[in-house]
C-alpha positions as CSV (number, residue, x, y, z in Angstrom):
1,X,279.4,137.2,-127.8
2,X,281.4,138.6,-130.6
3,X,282.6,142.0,-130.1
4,X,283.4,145.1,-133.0
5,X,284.9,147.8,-132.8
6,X,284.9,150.3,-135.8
7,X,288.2,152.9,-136.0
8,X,288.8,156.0,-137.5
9,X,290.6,159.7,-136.2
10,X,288.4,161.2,-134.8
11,X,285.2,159.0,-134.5
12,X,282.6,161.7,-135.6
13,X,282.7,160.6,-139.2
14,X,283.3,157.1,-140.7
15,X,283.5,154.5,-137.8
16,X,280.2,156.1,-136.1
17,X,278.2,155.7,-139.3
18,X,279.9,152.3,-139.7
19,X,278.8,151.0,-136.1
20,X,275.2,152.4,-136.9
21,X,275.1,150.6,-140.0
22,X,276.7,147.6,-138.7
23,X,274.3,147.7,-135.8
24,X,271.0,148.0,-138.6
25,X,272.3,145.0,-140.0
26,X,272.6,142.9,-136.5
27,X,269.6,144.0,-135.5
28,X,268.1,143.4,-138.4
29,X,269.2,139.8,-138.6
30,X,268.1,139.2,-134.9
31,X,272.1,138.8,-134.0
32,X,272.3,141.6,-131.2
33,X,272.4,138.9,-128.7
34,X,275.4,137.6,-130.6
35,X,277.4,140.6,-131.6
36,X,278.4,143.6,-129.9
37,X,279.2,147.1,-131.4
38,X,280.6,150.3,-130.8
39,X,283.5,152.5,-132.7
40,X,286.1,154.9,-131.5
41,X,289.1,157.5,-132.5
42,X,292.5,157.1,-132.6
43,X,292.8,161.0,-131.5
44,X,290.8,162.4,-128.8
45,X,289.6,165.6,-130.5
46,X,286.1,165.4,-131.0
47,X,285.7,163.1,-127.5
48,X,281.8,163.0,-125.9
49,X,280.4,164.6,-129.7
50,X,278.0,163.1,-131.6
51,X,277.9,162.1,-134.8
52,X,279.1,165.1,-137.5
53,X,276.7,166.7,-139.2
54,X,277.1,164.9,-142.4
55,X,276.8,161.8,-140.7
56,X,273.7,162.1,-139.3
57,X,271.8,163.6,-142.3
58,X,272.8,160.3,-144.1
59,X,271.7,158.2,-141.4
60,X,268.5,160.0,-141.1
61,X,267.6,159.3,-144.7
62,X,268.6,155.6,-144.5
63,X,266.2,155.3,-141.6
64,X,269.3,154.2,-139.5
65,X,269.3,154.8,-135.5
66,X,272.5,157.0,-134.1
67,X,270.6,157.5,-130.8
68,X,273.3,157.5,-128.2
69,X,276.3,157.7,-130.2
70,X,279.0,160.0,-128.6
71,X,283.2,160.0,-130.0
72,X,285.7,158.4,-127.6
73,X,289.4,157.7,-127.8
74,X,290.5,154.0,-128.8
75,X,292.3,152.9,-125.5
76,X,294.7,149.6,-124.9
77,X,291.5,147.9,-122.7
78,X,289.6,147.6,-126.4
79,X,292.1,145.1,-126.9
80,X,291.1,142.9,-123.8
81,X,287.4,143.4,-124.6
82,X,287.0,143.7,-128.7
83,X,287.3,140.5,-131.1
84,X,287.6,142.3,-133.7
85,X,289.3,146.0,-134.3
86,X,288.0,147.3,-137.6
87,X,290.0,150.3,-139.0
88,X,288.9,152.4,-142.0
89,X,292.1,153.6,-143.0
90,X,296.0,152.4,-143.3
91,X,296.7,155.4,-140.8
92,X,294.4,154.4,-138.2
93,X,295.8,150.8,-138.3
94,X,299.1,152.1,-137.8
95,X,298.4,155.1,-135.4
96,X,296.6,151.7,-134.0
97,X,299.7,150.2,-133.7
98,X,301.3,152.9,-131.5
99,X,298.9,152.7,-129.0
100,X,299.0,148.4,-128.7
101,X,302.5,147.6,-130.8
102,X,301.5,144.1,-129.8
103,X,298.0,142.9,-130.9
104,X,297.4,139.0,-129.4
105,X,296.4,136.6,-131.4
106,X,292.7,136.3,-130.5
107,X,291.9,140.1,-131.9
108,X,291.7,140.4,-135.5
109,X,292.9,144.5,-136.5
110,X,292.1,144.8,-140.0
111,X,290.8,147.3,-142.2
112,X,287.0,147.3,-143.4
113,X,288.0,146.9,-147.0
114,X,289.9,144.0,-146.5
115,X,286.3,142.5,-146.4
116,X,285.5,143.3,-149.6
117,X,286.6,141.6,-152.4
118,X,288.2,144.2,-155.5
119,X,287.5,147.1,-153.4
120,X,286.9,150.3,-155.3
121,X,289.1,151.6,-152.6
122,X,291.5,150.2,-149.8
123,X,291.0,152.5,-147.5
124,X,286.9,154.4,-146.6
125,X,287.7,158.1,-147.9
126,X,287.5,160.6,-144.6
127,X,284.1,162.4,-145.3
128,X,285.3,165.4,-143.3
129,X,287.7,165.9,-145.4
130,X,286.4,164.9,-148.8
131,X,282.4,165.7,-147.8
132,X,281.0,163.1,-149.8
133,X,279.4,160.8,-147.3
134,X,277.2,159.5,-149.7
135,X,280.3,157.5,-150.9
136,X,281.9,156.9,-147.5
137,X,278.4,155.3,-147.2
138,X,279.1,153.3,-149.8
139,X,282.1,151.9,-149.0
140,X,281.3,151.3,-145.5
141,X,277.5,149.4,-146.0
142,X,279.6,147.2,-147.9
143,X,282.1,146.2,-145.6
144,X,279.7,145.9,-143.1
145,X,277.7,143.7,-145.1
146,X,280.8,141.5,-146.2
147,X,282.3,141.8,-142.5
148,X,278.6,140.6,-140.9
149,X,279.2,137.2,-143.3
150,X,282.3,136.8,-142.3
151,X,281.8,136.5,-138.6
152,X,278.6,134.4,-139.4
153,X,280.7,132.1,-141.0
154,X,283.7,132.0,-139.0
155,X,282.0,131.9,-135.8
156,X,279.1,129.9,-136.5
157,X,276.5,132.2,-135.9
């Protein structure tokens, strides 16, 4: 079993509608006996939420499930049980970095743009923030689809 774990601040945004979207596509390719998902915060100020708003809506009109989906706080056991930490920003890799300074060498920490080749952006834009989750959309179901063939490949599956 491969496991993901999608990263942003505060986990009500970005990496929930990436683990949704993540977990269409798995799902979708019959892999969710393969792969595992989920997606946390580096801050704990939106823990046992659901999904914003914003995030939601879009989801809703892709047809993609949230059911389920509540915030929690990136902790130093995701490291013992994730092969693969997915941040959407250069903050959260290094606010990342503070919680495990020491990442072994079986977890890839990476961000999701780094799976897309001549990204319109290196890091996914905080839709909070910005409120144009049509774009963080974007960005995200196309490192999802880039990261999903890049664990197909490398693992085989």
């Amino acid at each position: 079993m491969i496991r993901v774990v999608f990263v942003c601040l505060g986990n009500i945004c970005r990496s929930p509608m990436a683990e949704a979207v993540f977990r269409d596509l798995i799902t979708r390719e019959n892999l969710t006996d393969k792969i595992e998902v989920d997606s946390a915060g580096t801050s704990n100020w939106h823990v046992g939420k659901p999904p914003h708003e914003g995030t939601k809506k879009l989801l809703e009109e892709k047809n993609i499930s949230y059911e389920g989906m509540k915030a929690r706080q990136v902790t130093q056991k995701d490291w013992d049980h994730f092969d693969y930490i997915i941040a959407m920003d250069e903050q959260n890799i290094k606010d990342l970095g503070e919680i495990v300074p020491e990442t072994k060498d079986s977890v890839v920490v990476a961000k999701l743009m780094d799976y897309v080749d001549q990204p319109e952006e290196i890091n996914v834009p905080d839709p909070y923030f910005t409120g144009d989750f049509n774009y963080t959309y974007k960005l995200v179901s196309e490192g999802a689809k880039n990261l999903l063939a890049h664990i197909r490949e490398t693992h085989g599956i």
